[in-house]
C-alpha positions in Angstrom: -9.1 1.2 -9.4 -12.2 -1.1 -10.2 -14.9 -1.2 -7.1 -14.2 -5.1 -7.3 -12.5 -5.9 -3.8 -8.7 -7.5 -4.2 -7.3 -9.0 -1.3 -3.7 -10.2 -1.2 -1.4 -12.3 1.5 1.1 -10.8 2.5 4.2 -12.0 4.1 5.2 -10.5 7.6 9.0 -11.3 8.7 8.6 -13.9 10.8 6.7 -15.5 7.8 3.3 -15.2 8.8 0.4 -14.8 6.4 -1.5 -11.3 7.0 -4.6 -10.8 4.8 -4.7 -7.6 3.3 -7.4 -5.5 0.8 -6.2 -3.1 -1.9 -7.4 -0.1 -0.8 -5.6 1.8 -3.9 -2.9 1.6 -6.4 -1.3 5.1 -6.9 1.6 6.7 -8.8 3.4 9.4 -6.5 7.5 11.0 -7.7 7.8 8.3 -10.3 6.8 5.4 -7.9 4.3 2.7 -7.2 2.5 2.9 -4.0 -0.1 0.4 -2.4 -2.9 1.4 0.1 -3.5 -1.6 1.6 -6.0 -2.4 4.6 -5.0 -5.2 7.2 -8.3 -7.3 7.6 -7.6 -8.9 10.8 -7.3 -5.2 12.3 -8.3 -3.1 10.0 -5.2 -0.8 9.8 -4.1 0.9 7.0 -0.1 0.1 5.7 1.4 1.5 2.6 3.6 -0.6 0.3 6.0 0.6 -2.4 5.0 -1.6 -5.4 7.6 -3.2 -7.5 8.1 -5.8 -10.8 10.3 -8.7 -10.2 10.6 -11.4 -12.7 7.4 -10.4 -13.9 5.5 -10.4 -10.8 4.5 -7.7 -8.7 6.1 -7.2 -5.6 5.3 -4.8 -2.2 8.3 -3.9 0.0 8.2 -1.3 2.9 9.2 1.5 3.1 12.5 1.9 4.8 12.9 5.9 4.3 11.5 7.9 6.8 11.7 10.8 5.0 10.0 8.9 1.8 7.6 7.4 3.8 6.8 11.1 5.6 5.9 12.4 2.0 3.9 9.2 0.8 1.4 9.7 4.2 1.0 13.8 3.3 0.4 12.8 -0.5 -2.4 10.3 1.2 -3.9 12.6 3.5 -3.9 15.2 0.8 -5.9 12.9 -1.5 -8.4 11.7 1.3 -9.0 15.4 1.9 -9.5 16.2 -1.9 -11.9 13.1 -2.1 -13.5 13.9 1.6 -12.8 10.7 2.8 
């Protein structure tokens, strides 16, 4: 990922528009993932990234168990990086 700061809208699901930075783009068991940082209060949320009809796309989530091995994979980076 570029240093060049990328900041998306996302769409919550009562439609609102929440600002987010991409933190990083990585690939982890064949996926897409998304670290993205909420800039109204400055949480972090992880996103599984997807194509559709050309465009890329961020859904949540919806395994516990996936999303269970996605936050280890990012603690194990930010450890490896000292972060």
């Amino acid at each position: 990922m570029t240093n060049e700061r990328v900041v998306i809208n996302m769409k919550s699901s009562t439609g609102e528009q929440i600002p987010c930075e991409i933190v990083d783009i990585f690939e982890f068991m064949e996926c897409d993932y998304a670290l993205l940082l909420k800039l109204a209060d400055e949480s972090m949320v992880i996103m599984r990234m997807g194509i559709k009809e050309g465009k890329t796309i961020f859904r949540s989530i919806e395994s516990e168990e996936e999303f269970n091995r996605v936050v280890e994979h990012v603690q194990e980076l930010a450890a490896t990086h000292g972060e």
